[in-house]
C-alpha positions as protocol buffer text, in pm:
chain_id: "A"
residue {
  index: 1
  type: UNK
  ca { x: 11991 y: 13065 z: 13564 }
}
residue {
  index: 2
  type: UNK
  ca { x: 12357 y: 13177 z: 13621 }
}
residue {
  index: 3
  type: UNK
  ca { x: 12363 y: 13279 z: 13211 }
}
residue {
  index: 4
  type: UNK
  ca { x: 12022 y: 13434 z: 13275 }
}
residue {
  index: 5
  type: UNK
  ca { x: 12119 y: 13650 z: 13536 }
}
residue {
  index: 6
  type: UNK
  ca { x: 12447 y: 13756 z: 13374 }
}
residue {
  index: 7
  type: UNK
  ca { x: 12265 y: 13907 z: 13072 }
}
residue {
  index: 8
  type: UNK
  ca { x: 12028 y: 14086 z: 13258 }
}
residue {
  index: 9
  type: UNK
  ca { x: 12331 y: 14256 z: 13425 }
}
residue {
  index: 10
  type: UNK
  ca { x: 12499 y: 14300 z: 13132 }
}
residue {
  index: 11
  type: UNK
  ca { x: 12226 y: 14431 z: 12907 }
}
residue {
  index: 12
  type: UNK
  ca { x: 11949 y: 14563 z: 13171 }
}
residue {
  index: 13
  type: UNK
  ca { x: 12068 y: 14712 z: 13464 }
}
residue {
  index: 14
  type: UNK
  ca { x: 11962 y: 15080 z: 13346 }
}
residue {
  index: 15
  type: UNK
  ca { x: 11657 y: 14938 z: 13146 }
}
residue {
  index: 16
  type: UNK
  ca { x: 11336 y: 15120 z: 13297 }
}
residue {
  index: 17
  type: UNK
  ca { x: 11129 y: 14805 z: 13251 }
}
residue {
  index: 18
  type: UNK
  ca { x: 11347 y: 14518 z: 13386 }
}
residue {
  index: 19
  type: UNK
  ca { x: 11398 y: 14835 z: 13686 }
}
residue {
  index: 20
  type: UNK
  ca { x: 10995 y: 14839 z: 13725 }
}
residue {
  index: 21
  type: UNK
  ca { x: 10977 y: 14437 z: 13703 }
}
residue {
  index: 22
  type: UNK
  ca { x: 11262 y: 14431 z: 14009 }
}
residue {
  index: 23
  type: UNK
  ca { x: 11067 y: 14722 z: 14218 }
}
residue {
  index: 24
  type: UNK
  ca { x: 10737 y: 14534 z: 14201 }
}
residue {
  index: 25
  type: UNK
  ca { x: 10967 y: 14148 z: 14289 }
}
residue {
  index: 26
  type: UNK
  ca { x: 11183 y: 14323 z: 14568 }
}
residue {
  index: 27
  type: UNK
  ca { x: 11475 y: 14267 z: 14375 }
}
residue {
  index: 28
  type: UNK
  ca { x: 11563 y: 13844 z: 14368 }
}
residue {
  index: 29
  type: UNK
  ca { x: 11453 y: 13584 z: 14603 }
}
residue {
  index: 30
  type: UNK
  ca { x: 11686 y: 13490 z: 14842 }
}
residue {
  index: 31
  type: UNK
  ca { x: 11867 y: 13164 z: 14619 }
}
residue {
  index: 32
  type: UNK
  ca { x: 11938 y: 13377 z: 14319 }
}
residue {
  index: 33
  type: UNK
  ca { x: 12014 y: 13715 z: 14482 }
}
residue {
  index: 34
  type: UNK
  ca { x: 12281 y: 13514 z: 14657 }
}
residue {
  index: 35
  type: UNK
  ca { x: 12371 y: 13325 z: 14354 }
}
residue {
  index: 36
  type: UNK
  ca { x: 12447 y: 13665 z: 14182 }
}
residue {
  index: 37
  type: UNK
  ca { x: 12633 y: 13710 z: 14444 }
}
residue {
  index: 38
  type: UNK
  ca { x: 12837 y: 13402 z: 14458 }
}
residue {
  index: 39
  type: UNK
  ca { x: 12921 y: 13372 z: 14149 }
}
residue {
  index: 40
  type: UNK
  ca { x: 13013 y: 13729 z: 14071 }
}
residue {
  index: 41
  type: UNK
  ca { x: 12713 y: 13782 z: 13839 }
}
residue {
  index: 42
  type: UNK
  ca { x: 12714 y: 14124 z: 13772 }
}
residue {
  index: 43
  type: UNK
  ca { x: 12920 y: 14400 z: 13988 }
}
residue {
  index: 44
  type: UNK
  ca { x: 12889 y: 14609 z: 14265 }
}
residue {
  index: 45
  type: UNK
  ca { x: 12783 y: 14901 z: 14106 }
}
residue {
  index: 46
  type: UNK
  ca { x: 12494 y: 14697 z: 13895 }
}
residue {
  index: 47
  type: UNK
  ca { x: 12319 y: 14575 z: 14202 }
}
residue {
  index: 48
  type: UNK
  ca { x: 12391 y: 14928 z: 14426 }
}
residue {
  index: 49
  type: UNK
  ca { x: 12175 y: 15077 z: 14136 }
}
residue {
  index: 50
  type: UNK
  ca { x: 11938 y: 14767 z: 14157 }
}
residue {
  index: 51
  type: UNK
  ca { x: 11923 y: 14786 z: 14509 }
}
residue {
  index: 52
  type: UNK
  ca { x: 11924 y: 15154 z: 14596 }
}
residue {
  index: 53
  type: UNK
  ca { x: 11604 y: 15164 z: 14342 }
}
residue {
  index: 54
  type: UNK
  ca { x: 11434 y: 14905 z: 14531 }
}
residue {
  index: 55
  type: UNK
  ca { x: 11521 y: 15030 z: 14872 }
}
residue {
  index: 56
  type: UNK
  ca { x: 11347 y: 15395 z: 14724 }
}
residue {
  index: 57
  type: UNK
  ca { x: 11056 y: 15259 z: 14675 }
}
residue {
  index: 58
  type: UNK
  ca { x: 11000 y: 15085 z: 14966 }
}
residue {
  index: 59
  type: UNK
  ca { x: 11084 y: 15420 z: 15168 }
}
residue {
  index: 60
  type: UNK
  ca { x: 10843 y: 15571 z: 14904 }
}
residue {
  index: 61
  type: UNK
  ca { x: 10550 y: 15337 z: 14980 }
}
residue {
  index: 62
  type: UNK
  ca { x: 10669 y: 15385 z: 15376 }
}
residue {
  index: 63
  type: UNK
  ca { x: 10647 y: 15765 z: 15364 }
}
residue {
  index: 64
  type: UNK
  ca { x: 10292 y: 15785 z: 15178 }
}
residue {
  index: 65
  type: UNK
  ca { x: 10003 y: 15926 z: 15383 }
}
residue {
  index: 66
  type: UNK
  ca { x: 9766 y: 15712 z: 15239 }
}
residue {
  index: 67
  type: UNK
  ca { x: 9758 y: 15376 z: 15227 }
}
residue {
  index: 68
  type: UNK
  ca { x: 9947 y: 15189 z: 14908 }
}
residue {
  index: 69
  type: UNK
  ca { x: 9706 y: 14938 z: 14920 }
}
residue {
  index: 70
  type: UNK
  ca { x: 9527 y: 14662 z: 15093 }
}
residue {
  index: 71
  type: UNK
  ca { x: 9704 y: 14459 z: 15230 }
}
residue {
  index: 72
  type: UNK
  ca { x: 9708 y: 14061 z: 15214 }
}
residue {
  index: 73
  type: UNK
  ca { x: 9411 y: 13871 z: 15346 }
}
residue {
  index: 74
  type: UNK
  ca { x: 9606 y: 13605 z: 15516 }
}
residue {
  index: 75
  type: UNK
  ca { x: 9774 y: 13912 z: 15696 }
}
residue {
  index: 76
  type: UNK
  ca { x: 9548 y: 14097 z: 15837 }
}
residue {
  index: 77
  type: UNK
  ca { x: 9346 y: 13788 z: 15920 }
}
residue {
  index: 78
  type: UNK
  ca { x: 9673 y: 13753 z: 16159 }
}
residue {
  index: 79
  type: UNK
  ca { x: 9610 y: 14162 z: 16310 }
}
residue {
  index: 80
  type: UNK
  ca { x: 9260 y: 14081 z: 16418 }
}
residue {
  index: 81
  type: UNK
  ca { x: 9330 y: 14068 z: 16795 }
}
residue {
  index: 82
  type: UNK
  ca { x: 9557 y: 14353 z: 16724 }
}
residue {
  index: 83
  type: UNK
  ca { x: 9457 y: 14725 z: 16867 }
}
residue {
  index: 84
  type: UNK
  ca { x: 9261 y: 14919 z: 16581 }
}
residue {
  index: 85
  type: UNK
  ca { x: 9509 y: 15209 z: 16588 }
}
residue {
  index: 86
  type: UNK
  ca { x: 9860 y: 14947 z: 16533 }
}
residue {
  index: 87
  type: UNK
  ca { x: 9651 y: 14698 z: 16309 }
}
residue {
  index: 88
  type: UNK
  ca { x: 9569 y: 15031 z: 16041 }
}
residue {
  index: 89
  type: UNK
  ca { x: 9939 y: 15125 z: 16086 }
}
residue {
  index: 90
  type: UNK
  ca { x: 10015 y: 14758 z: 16021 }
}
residue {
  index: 91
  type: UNK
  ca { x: 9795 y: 14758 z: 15752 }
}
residue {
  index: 92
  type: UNK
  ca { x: 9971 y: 15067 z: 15628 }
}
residue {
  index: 93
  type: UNK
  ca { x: 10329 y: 14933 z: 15632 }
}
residue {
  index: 94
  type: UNK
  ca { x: 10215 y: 14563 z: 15528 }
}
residue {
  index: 95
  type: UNK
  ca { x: 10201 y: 14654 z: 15123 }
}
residue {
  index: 96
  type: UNK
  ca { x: 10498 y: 14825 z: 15110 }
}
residue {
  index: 97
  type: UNK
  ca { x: 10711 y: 14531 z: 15258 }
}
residue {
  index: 98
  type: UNK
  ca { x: 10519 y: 14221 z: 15063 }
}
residue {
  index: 99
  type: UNK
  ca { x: 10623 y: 14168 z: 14715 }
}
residue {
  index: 100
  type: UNK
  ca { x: 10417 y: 14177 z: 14377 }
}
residue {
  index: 101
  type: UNK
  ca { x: 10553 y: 13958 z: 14185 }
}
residue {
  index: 102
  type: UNK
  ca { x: 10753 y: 13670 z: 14203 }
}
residue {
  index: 103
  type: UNK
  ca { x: 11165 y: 13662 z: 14114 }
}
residue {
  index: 104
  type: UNK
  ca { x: 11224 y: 13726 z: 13790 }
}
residue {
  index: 105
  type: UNK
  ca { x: 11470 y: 13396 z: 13768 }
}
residue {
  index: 106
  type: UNK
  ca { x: 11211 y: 13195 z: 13971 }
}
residue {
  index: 107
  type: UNK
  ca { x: 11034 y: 13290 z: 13671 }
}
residue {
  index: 108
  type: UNK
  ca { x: 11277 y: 13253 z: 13416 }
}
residue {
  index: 109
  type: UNK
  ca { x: 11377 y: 12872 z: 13569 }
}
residue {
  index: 110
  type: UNK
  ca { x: 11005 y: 12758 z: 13575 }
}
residue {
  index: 111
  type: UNK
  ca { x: 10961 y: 12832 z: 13187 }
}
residue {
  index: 112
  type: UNK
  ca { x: 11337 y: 12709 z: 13111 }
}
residue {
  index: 113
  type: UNK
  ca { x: 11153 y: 12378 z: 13341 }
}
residue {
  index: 114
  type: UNK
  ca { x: 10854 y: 12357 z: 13127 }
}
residue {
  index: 115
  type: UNK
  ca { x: 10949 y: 12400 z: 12786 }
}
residue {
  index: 116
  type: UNK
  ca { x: 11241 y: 12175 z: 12849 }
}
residue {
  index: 117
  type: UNK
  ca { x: 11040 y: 11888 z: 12955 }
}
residue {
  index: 118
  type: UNK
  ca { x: 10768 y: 11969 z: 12692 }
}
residue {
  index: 119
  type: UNK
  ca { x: 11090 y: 11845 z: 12483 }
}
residue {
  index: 120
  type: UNK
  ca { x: 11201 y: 11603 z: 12625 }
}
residue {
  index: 121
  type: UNK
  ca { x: 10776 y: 11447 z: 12657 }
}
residue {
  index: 122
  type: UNK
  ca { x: 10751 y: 11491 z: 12301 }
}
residue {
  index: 123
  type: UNK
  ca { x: 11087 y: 11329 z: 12230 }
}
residue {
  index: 124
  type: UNK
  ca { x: 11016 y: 11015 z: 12414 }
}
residue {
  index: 125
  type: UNK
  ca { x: 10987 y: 10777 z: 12187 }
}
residue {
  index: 126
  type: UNK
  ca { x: 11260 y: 10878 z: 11956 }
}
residue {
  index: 127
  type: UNK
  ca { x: 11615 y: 10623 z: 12001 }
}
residue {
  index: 128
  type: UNK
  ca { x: 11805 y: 10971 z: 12084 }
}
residue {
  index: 129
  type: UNK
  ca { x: 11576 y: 11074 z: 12337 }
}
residue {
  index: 130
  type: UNK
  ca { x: 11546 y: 10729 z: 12536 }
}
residue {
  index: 131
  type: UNK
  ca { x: 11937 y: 10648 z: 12480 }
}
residue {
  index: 132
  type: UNK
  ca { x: 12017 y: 11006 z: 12654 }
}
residue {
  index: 133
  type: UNK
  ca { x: 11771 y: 10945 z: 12914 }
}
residue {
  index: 134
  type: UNK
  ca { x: 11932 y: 10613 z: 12974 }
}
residue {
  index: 135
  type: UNK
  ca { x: 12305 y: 10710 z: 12961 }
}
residue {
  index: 136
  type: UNK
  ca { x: 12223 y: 11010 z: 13229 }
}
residue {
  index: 137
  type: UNK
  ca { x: 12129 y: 10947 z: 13608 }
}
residue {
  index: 138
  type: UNK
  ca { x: 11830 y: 11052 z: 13505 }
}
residue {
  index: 139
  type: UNK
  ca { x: 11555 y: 11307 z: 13627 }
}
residue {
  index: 140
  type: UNK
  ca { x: 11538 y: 11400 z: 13996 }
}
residue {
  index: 141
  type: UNK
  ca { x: 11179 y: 11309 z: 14151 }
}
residue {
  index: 142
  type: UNK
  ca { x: 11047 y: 11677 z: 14128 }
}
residue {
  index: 143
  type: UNK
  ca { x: 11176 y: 11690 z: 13748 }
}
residue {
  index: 144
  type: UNK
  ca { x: 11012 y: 11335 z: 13705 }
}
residue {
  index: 145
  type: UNK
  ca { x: 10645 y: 11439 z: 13858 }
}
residue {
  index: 146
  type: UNK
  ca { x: 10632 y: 11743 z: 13635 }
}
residue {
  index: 147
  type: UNK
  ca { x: 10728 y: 11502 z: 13322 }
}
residue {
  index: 148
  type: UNK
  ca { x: 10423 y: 11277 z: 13392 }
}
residue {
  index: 149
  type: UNK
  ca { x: 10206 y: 11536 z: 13413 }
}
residue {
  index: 150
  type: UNK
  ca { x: 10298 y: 11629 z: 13070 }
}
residue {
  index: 151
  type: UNK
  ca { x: 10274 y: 11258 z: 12946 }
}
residue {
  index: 152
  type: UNK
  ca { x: 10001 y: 11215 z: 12740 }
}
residue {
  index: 153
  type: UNK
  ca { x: 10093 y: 10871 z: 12501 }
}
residue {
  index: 154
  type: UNK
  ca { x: 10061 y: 10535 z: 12745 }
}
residue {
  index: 155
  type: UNK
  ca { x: 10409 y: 10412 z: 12524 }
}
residue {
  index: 156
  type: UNK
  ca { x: 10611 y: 10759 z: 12651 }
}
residue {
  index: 157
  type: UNK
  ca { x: 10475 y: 10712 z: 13005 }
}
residue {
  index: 158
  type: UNK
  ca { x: 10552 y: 10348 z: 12993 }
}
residue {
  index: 159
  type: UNK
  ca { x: 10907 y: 10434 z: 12899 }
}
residue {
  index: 160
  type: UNK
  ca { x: 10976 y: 10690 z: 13122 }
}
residue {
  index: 161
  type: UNK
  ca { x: 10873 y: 10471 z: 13380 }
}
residue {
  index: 162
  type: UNK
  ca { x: 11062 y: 10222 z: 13286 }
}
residue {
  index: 163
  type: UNK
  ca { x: 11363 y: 10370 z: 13274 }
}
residue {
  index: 164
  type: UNK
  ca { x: 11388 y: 10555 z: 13632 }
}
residue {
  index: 165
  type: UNK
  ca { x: 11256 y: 10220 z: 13763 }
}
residue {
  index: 166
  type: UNK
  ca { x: 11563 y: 10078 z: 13636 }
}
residue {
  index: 167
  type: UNK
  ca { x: 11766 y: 10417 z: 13796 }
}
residue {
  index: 168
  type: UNK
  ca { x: 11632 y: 10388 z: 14157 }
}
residue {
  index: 169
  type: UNK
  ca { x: 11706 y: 10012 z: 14178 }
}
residue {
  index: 170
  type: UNK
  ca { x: 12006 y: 10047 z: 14067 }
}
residue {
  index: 171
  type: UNK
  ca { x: 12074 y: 10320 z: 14299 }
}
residue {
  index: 172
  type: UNK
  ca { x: 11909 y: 10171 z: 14622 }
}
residue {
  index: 173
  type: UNK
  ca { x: 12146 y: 9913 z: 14484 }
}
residue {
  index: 174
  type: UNK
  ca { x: 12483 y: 10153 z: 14552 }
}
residue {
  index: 175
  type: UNK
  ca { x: 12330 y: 10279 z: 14890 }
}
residue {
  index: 176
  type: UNK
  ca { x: 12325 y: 9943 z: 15026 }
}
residue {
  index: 177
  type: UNK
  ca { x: 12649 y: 9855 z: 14911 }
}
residue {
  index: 178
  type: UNK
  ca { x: 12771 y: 10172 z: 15071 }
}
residue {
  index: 179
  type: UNK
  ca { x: 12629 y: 10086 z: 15383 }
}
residue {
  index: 180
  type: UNK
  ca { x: 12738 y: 9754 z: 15400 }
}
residue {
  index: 181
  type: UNK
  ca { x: 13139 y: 9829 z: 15363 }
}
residue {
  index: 182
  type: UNK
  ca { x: 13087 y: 10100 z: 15612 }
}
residue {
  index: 183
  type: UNK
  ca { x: 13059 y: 9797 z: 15848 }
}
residue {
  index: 184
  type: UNK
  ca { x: 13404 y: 9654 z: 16033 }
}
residue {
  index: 185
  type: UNK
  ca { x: 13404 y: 9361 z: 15869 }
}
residue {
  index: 186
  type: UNK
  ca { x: 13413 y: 9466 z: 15489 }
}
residue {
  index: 187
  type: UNK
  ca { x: 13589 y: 9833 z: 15594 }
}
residue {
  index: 188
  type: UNK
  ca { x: 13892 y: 9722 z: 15428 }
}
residue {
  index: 189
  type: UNK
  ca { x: 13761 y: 9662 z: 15076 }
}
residue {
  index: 190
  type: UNK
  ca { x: 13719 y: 10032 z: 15032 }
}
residue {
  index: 191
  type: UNK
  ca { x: 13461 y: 10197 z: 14788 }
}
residue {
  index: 192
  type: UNK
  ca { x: 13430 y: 10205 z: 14430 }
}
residue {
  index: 193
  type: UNK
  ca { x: 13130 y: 10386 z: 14182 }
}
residue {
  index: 194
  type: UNK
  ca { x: 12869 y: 10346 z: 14512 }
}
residue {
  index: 195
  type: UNK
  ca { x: 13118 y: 10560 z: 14712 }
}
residue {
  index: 196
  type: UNK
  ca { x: 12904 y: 10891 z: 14651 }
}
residue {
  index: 197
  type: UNK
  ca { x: 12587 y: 10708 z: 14621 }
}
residue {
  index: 198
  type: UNK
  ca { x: 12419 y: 10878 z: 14850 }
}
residue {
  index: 199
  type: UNK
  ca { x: 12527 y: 11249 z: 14712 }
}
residue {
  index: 200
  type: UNK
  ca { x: 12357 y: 11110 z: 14383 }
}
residue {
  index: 201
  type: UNK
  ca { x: 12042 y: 10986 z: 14593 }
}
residue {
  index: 202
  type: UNK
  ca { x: 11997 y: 11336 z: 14752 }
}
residue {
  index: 203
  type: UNK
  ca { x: 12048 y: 11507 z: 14374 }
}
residue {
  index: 204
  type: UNK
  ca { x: 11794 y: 11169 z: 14260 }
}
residue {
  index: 205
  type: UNK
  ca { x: 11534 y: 11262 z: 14534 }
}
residue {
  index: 206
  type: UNK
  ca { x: 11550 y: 11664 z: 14626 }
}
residue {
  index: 207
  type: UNK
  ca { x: 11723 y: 11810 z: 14315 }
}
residue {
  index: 208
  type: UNK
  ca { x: 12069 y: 11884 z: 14183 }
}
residue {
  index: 209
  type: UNK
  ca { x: 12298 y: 12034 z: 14454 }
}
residue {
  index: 210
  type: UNK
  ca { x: 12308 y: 12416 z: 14389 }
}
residue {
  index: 211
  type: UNK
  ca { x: 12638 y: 12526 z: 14416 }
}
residue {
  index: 212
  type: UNK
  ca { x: 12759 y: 12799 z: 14708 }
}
């Protein structure tokens, strides 16, 4: 995502289309504008131009006499006890303020996701495949769902299973060894490989920490 979002600074800042995509996404989604951000992805001046785009066109949509658009239908379900006069005004203001589209690196990350793991399905069965799978910690749960829902050969399932079987035992495993020299009594025989167990269980079960 980081390499993603470099490029598109680098190469597509003053690019009318990626410009258009970004109007109709309002910019990034919170993560990966901040991510930009973070890790100095891009410059000042690249996202004031971004930005001061965006920001038009919401002031654009604002300033219209007619309406943009209708607005959502979970939305105005939400206006119905609203006076008729606020909830048109509302209704108004509503499209201007609500997306289009989703972020362009949400979008960009979900097809990195899925053609990875299309991959790494196919792949299964090969020694290189199943040797890298067992050398790394393995996929975190989310990762792991979408994987079986590509599965399609009873073999590759049974593998895959059999592998992160192997992963969480070994890691429920760690955690209890970490909890059990967090007592007094074993305090003293300090922590080896299960001293950041439970980072890896948090990266295991909710994802790879993004970094700040």
């Amino acid at each position: 995502m980081e390499r993603y979002l470099d490029n598109q600074f680098y190469e597509n800042v003053n690019s009318p289309k990626w410009r258009d995509r970004l109007r109709a996404s309002h910019g990034f989604c919170h993560e990966h504008a901040w991510l930009g951000v973070n890790q100095r992805l891009g410059d000042a001046l690249g996202y004031s131009i971004i930005y001061r785009d965006i920001v038009n066109s919401v002031l654009t949509q604002l300033n219209e006499k007619d309406s943009p658009g209708p607005s959502p239908r979970r939305q105005m379900s939400l206006l119905r006890q609203v006076p008729e006069a606020t909830r048109k005004m509302i209704a108004k203001v509503l499209p201007a303020l609500t997306p289009r589209k989703r972020c362009p690196v949400c979008e960009h990350r979900d097809e990195t996701t899925h053609n990875t793991l299309a991959v790494l399905v196919e792949e299964l069965e090969t020694p290189e495949m199943t040797n890298a799978l067992q050398a790394s910690e393995g996929l975190c749960l989310p990762h792991l769902r979408l994987a079986f829902e590509r599965v399609k050969d009873t073999s590759a399932c049974e593998t895959l299973l059999t592998i992160h079987r192997a992963k969480l035992e070994s890691l429920r495993a760690e955690l209890s060894e970490f909890i059990r020299k967090n007592d007094y009594q074993a305090i003293k025989e300090g922590f080896g490989e299960e001293g950041d167990a439970w980072l890896r269980a948090i990266g295991m079960i909710a994802g790879s920490r993004k970094e700040r």
